[in-house]
N, C-alpha and C positions, 0 to 999 in steps of 0.2 A: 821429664824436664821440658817437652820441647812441648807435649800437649796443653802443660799451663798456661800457656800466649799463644796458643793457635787461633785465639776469637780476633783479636788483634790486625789479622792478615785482613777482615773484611773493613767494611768503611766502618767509623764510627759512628756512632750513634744514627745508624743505617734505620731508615723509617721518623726519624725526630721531625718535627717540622723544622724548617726555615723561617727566619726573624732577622730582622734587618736593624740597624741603628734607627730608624724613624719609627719601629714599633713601641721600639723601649722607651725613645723622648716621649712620643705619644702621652705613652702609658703612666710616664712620670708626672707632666705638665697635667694630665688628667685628675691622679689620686694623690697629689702635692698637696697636705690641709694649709700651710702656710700661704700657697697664691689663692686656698678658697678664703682663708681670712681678709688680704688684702682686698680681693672682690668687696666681701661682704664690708668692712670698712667703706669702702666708695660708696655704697647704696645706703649706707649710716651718713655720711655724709650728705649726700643729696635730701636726704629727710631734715637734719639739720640746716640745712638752707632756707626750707618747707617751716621749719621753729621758727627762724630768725623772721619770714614774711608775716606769720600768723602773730608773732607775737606785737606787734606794729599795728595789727588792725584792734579795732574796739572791742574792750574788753568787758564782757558781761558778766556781773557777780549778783548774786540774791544772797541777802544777807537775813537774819531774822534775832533779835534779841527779844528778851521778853521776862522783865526784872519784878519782882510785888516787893516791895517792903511794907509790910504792915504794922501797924500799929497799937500794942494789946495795954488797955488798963494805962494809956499813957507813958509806955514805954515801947523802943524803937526807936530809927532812925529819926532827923531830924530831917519833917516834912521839905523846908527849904532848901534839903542837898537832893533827897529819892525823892521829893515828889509822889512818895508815897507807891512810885513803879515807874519803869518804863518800858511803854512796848512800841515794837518799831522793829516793822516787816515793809524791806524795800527794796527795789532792783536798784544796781547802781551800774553805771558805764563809763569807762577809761577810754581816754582816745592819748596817747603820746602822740605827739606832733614833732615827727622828723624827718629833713631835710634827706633827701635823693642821693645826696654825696656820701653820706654817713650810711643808710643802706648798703651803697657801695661797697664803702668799706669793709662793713662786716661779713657782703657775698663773697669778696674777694679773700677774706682771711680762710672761709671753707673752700673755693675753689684750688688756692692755692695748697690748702692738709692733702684736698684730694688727685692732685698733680703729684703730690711729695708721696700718696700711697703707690701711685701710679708708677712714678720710676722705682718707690724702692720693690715695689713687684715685677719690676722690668730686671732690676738688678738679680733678686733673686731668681727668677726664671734661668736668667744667664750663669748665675751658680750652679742649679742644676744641670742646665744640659752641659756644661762644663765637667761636672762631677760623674753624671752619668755615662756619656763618650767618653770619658778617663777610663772609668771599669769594663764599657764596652770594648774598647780597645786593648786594656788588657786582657780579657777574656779573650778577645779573637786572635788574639798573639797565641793564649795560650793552646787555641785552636789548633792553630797552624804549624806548631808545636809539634801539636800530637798526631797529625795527620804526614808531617815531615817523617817522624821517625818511625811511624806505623811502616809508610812505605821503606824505610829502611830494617824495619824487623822482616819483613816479605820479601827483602832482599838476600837477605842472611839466612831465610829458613830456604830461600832457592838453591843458594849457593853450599850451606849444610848437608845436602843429600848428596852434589857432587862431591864434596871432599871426604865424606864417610866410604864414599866406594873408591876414590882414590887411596885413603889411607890404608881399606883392606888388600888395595895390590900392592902397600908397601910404596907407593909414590911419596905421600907422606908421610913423618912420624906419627905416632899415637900421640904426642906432647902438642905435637902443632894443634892436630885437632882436635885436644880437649883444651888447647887455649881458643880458637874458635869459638867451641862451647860455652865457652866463660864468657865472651864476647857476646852472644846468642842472648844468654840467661841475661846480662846485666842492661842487654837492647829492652828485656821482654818486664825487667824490674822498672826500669825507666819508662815506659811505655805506661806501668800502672801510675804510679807517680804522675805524670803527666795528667792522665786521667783524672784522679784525686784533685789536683789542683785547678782543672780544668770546672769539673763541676762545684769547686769550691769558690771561685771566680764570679761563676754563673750565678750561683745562689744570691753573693752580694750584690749582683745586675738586679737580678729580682728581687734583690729587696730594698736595694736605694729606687724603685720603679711600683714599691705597692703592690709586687706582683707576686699572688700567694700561693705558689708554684716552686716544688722543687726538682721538678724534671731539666734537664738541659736540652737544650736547642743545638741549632746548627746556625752560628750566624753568618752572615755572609759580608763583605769585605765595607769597612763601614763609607769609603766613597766619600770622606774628608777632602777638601781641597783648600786649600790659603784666600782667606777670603779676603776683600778693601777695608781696612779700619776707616772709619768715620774720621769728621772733621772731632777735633776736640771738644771744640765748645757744642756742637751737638750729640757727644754720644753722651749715653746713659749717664756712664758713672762723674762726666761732672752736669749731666743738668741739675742735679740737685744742688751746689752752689750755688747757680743762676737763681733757685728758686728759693734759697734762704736768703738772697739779697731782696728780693721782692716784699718774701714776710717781715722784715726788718722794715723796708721801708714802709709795708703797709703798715707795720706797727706804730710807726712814728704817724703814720695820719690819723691812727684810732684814739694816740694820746693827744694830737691835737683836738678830731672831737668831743673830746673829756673837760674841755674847757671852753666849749661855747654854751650858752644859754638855751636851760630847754624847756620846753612849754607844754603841759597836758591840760585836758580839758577833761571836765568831772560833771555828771550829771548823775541824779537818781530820784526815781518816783515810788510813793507806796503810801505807806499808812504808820505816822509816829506819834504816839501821844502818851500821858499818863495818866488817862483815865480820870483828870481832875475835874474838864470840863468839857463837858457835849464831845465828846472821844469821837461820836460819829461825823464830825466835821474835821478828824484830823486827819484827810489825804491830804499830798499836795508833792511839789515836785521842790527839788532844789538843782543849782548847777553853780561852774564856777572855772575859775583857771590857776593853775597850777605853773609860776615859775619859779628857776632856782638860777642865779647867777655867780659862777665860782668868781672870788674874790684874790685869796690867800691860802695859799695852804703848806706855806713853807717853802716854797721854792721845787714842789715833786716835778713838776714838770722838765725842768733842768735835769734834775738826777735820771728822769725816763729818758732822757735823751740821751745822758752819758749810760748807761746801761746799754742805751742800743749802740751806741757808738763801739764798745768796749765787744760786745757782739760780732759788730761789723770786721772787727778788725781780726777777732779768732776764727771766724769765717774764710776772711782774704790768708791768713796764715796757713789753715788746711789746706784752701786750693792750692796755693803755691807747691804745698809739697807734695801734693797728689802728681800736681802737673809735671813733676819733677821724677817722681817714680816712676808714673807712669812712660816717662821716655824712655828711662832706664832700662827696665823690663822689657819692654819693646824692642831697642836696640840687641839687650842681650839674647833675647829669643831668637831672631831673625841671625844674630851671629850663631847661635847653636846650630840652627836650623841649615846654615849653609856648612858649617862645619860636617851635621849630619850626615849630609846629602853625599859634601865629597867622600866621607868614609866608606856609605854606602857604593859608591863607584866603585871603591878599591877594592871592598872586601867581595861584590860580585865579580869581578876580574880573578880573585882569589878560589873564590868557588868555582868557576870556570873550569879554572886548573887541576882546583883538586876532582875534580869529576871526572876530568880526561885520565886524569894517572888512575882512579879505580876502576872505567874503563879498561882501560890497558891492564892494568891487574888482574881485573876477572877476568878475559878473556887466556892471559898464561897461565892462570888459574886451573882454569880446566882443562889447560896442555900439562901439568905439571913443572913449568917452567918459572910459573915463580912460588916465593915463601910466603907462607901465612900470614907471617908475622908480619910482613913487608906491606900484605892487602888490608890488616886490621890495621897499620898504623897511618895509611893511605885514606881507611875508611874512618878514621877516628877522627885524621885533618879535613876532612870531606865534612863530618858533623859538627866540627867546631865550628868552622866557615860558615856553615849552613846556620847555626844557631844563633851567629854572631850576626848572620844578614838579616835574620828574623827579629829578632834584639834590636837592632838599629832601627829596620824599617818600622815597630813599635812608636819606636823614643821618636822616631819621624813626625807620625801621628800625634803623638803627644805633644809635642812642639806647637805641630799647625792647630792642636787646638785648646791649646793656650793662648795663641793669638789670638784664633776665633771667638774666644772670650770676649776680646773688648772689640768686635765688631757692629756693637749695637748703641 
């Protein structure tokens, strides 16, 4: 019984490397395909700015028609429509002619997409290491766990040797010390369990992190502290309000330019003729300009403005209630968080105690002077304590970085 949990007595996972909370963000923020998209969005974006520049300057088309309608025995087309053919191979060139303001606008609608990828891959960044320090954190709980009770199984396999030779002089019953026993055996089933869960813990580390690995590590303490939240209106989660009030407004300038007057200019040179007469004299150039002035069109322009309006106003509605949760959440975290803390106080004051009385215990222990029963139930309140201060200082962690969430 006793050689099944003998490996137990040494360190855990003795030789594993050491990994730290900064390994795993790392590794996350690295093989995350969702922040590689937002990237690659931005640099889609900036080509799209590169469209909108090119599309603005002179546009160069070669066109080439090249039509016979013939005429057999007096029948076919009627000379006066075909002309009997038309050919006509010619370059032609667009130039739209538009105002510096209206460019603007249009940089401004992609700069603005590419600000609005920008935070929401600031947002999700902040998801992950959110998500990630969560399972890091409970895996190191689970740590510490198993390294608490190891040391308390090395305790009980010390103390098991003295009591077997006690019980053979008849100091104590054979009952006491196969209750002992039971106590030993169920340290040493706990022990595995811990184990299990531990590497089961890990796994999900490595695998909200990309990391294709199923060994366990040794992590070490993740070094969390309570960080300054931001002013409101600069963090993250609401600059994207700030930045759908801009798009709104840009929008209402792009339906303004939608109703001024716009003017191209049209050139093209080549070769068109039908062959009717002296063909080789028919090069030549043409040009021209090209305006269009919106009149009437039913009033859309009214109705784009109330659309944006109607926008505006489910925009302002979101933020309010964001703004409103998010105190909420805030307040109540920061209440948990000192609630935590004071429990913490109390319950290591608790452990304290319970340590001094199994002290005391094992050392009458091995006078014969006290009961087994009395040391196991000593060492039971001893692992409650213990488990209960480990548990807490977890939910600690978890607290601070739920805050730490909206620190950016």
């Amino acid at each position: 019984m006793l050689c099944g949990g003998a490996a137990f007595g040494q360190q855990p996972y003795q030789g594993a490397p050491v990994t730290g909370l900064d390994f795993y963000l790392g590794q996350a923020l690295q093989n995350n395909p969702l922040l590689k998209d937002y990237r690659n969005q931005a640099l889609a974006g900036e080509v799209d700015s590169q469209l909108i520049a090119a599309s603005y300057r002179p546009q160069v088309i070669g066109s080439s028609t090249n039509v016979y309608a013939p005429t057999i025995h007096g029948y076919g087309y009627d000379q006066a429509i075909s002309n009997g053919g038309n050919f006509t191979d010619v370059v032609a060139v667009n130039k739209t002619l538009v105002g510096q303001k209206r460019l603007d606008a249009q940089y401004e609608t992609i700069r603005l997409q590419n600000q609005g990828l920008r935070n929401s891959a600031g947002i999700s960044e902040q998801d992950l290491k959110k998500s990630v320090t969560a399972q890091y954190i409970t895996t190191y709980g689970d740590l510490q766990q198993l390294v608490f009770n190891r040391d308390i199984y090395g305790l009980l396999q010390k103390e098991e040797g003295l009591l077997k030779e006690l019980t053979q002089k008849n100091v104590y019953r054979q009952t006491d010390y196969l209750t002992f026993l039971v106590t030993l055996k169920q340290e040493g089933l706990l022990l595995q369990q811990l184990d299990i869960q531990y590497r089961n813990d890990h796994g999900t580390l490595n695998y909200l992190c990309g990391i294709n690995d199923t060994g366990a590590t040794l992590l070490v303490d993740p070094g969390i502290r309570l960080q300054t939240l931001p002013d409101i209106g600069s963090s993250v989660f609401f600059r994207q309000f700030g930045l759908d009030s801009l798009k709104l407004r840009n929008s209402r300038t792009i339906v303004d330019f939608g109703y001024r007057p716009k003017v191209s200019l049209y050139a093209d040179g080549g070769w068109s003729s039908s062959l009717m007469y002296e063909p080789y004299k028919n090069f030549g150039v043409s040009f021209g300009v090209l305006a269009t002035v919106p009149i009437y069109d039913g009033h859309q322009r009214k109705m784009q403005y109330s659309k944006l309006d109607i926008a505006e106003r489910t925009r302002s509605g979101y933020k309010d209630f964001f703004t409103r949760q998010y105190c909420q959440q805030i307040a109540q975290l920061e209440q948990q968080l000192k609630a935590t803390e004071d429990l913490i106080g109390q319950i290591d004051e608790q452990v304290r105690y319970s340590q001094a009385l199994i002290d005391v215990n094992g050392k009458l222990l091995g006078t014969g002077d006290a009961r087994i029963a009395d040391y196991i139930i000593a060492l039971g309140n001893y692992l409650n304590a213990r488990n209960l201060l480990t548990q807490n200082n977890i939910t600690r962690l978890q607290i601070i970085n739920q805050i730490n969430y909206w620190n950016r």
